[in-house]
C-alpha positions in Angstrom: -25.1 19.5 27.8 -22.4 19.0 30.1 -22.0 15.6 29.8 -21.6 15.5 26.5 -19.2 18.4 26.7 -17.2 16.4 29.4 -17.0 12.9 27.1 -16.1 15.3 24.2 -13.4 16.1 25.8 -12.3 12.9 27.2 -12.5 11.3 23.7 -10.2 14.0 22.6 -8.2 13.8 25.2 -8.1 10.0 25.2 -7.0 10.3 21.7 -3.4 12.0 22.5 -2.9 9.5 24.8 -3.3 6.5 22.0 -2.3 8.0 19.7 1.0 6.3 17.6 4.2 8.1 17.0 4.5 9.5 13.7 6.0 12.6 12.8 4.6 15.8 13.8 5.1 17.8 10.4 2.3 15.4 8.4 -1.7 14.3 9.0 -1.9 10.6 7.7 -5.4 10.1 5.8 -6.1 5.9 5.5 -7.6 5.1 2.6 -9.4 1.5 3.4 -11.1 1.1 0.1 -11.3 -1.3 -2.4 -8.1 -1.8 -5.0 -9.9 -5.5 -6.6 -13.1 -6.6 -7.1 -16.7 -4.8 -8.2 -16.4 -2.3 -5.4 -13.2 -1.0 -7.0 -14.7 0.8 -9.6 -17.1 2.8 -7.3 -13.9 3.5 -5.0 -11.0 4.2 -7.2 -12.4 7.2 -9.0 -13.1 9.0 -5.8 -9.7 7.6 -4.2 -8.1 8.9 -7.6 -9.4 12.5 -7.1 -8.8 12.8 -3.1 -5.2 12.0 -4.2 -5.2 14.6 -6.3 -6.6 17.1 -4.3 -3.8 15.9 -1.1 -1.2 16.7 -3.4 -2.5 20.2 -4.6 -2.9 20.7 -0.8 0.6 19.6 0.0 2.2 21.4 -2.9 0.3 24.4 -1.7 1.9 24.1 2.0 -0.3 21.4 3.5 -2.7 21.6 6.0 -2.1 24.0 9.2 1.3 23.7 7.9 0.8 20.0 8.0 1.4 17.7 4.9 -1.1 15.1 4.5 0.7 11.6 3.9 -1.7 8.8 2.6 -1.5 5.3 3.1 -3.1 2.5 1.9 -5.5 -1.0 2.7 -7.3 -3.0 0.1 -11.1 -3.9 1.2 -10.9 -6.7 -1.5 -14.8 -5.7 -2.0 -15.4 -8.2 1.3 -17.0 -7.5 4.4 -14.5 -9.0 6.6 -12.0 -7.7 4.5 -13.3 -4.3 4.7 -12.7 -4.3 8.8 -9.2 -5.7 8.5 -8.3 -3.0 6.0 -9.6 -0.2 8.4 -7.2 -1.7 11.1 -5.0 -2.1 8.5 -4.5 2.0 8.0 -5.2 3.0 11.5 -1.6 0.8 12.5 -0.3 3.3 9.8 -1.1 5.9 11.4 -4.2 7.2 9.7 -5.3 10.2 11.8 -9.0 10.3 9.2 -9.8 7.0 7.0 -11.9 7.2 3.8 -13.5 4.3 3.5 -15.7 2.8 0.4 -18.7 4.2 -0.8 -21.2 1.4 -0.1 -22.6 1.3 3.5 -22.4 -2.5 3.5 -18.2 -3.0 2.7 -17.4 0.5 4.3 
């Protein structure tokens, strides 16, 4: 019990410490999923409607008084591509990332 309560708190910890500079008033969400290909059609509805929801939540006030800022990386339904376009949001910025549906390209 206490050691995972001690590397809960060092990965927290060790998270403000990597973290990039971005401004303080917004929570990036990275969305790495797929924008061509077969895989696109599984992603983009769901993509579609978290969009919606971040801007009903942003409109509302945001977050903890944080608005959420997305940003964007296309998996190009591709394996390799899939862990360049997680990368790919986390330089962003991305503080969560969505990533496709399918276990095998997410």
């Amino acid at each position: 019990m206490r050691l995972t309560t001690l590397l809960g708190i060092l990965a927290g910890a060790s998270t403000l410490w990597i973290a990039p500079a971005r401004a303080a008033d917004e929570i990036v969400v990275g969305f790495a999923t797929a924008a061509s290909g077969f895989m696109q059609a599984y992603d983009k509805p769901a993509q579609d409607a978290a969009l919606i929801r971040i801007d009903e939540i942003n409109k509302a006030g945001g977050l903890l008084g944080k608005k959420l800022k997305p940003v964007f990386a296309d998996t190009k339904t591709d394996q390799a591509e899939g862990a360049k376009a997680g990368l790919a949001v986390l330089d962003q910025g991305a503080d969560l990332v969505i990533v496709s549906c399918d276990y095998d390209f997410g």
